[in-house]
C-alpha positions in Angstrom: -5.6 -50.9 -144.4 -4.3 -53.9 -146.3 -4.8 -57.5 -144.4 -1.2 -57.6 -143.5 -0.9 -54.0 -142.4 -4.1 -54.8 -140.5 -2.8 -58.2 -139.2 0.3 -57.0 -137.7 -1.4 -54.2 -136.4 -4.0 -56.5 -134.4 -1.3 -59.0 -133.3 0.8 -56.1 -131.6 -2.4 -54.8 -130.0 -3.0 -58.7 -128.7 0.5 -59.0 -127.5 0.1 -55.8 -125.1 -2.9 -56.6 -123.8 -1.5 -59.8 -123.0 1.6 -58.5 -121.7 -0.8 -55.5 -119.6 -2.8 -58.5 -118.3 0.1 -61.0 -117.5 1.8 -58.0 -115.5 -1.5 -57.2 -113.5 -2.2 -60.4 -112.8 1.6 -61.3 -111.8 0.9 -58.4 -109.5 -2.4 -60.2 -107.7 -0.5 -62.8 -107.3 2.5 -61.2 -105.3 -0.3 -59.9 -102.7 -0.7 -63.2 -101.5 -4.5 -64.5 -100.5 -6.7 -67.4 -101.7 -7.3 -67.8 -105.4 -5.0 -65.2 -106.7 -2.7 -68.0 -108.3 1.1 -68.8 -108.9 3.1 -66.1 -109.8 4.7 -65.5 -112.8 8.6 -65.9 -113.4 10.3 -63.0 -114.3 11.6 -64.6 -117.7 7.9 -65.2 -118.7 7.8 -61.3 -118.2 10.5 -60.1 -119.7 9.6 -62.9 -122.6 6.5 -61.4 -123.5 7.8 -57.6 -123.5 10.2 -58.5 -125.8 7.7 -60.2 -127.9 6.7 -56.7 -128.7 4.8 -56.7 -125.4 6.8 -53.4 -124.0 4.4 -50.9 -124.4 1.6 -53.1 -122.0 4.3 -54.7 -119.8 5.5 -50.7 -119.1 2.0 -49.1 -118.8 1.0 -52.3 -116.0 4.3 -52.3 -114.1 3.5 -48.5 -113.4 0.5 -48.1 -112.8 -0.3 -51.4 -110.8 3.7 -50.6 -109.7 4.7 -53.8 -109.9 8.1 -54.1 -110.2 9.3 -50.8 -110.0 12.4 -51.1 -107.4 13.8 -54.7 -107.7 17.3 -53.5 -109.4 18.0 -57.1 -111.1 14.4 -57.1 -113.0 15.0 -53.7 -114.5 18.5 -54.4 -115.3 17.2 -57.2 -117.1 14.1 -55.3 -118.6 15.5 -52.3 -119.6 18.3 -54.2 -121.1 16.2 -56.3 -123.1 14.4 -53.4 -124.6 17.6 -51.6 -125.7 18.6 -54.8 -127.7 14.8 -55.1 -129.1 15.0 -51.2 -130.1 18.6 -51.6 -131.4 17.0 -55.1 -133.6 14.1 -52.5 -134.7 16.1 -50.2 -135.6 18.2 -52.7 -137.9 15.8 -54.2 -139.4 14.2 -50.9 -140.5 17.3 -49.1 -141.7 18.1 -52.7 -144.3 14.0 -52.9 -145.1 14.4 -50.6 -148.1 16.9 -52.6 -149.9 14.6 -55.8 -150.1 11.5 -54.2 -150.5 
């Protein structure tokens, strides 16, 4: 693995385990009780999945399910990954031509 490949590769791990954690602990806080903290806006959320924090954000908001029926979050989540994917997908299909 070459230090970029291995950079990027480390960096997308650190984002998701920061997006896993920031979900979870968004997720504490909405249970109310002492010491669990401020939530967390829903923009900060969103923020970090798009990041390239999806894949943590998703795997916390279902299993802690956190999030999971509030229409105007997931209209805004899922709407935010389609333009991420449709970026990606951009970016990858021009790569070739600089590279």
């Amino acid at each position: 693995m070459t230090p970029i490949t291995a950079l990027v590769y480390y960096t997308f791990v650190a984002i998701n385990m920061y997006a896993f954690w920031l979900y979870a602990r968004d997720k504490r806080a909405s249970l109310g009780g002492g010491g669990n903290g401020p939530r967390i806006s829903e923009a900060r959320l969103i923020a970090v999945a798009v990041c390239g924090g999806f894949i943590g954000a998703e795997i916390a908001r279902l299993w802690y399910e956190h999030k999971t029926t509030k229409r105007s979050f997931l209209t805004k989540y899922y709407g935010a990954l389609c333009v991420e994917c449709t970026v990606l997908a951009v970016v990858v299909c021009m790569l070739p031509r600089y590279i």
